[in-house]
C-alpha positions as CSV (number, residue, x, y, z in Angstrom):
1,X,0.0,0.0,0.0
2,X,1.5,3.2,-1.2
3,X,1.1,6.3,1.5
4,X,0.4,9.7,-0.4
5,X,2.0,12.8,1.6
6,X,-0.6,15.6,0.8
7,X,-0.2,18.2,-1.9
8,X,1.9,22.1,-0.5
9,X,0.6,24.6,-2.7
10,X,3.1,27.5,-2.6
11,X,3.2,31.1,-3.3
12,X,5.1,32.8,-6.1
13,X,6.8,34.6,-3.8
14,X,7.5,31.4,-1.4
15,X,8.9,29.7,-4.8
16,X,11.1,32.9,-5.3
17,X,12.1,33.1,-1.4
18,X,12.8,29.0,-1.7
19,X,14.8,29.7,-5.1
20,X,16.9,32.9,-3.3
21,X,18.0,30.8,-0.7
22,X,19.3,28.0,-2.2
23,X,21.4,30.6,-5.2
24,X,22.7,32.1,-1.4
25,X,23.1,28.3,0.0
26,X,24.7,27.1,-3.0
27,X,27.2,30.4,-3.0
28,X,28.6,29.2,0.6
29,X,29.5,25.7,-1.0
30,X,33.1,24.9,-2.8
31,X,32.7,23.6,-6.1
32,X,31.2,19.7,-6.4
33,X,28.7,18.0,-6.9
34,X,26.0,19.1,-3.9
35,X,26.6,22.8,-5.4
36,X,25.6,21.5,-8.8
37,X,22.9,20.1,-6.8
38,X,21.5,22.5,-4.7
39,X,22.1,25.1,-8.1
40,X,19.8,23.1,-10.1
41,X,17.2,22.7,-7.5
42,X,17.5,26.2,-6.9
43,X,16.7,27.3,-10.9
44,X,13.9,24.6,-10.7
45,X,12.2,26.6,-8.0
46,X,12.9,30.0,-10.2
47,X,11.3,28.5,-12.6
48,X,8.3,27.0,-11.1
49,X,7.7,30.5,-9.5
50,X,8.4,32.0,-13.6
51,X,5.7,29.6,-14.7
52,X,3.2,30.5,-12.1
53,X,3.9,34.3,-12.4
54,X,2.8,33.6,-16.2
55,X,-0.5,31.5,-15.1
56,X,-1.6,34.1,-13.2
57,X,-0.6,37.4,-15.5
58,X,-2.6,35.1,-18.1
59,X,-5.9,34.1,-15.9
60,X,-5.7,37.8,-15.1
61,X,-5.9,39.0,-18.2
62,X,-8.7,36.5,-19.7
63,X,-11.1,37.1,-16.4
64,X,-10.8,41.0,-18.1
65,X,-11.5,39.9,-21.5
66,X,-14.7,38.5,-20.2
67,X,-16.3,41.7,-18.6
């Protein structure tokens, strides 16, 4: 039986925050393999919080469309 952790909806701002701390994290670390890592999980949240700044700027702008 597979257990399901529930879903964490977050922010584009809590994505941004998330992504800004690991880019600071990954700054502190020498070069190797758990920068590389904690760099790519870093533009992964950047880009989740891009993505969601674009869903929003374009459900934004067809709710006006339909007044």
């Amino acid at each position: 039986m597979m257990m399901y952790s529930p879903t964490t909806y977050l922010t584009k701002e809590e994505l941004q925050e998330i992504a800004a701390a690991k880019f600071e994290e990954a700054a502190t670390l020498p070069p190797g393999y758990q920068k590389e890592e904690i760099l790519r999980s870093a533009e992964n949240f950047r880009r989740l919080a891009e993505m969601k700044r674009l869903v929003i700027q374009r459900s934004a702008s067809a709710e006006v469309k339909h007044f």
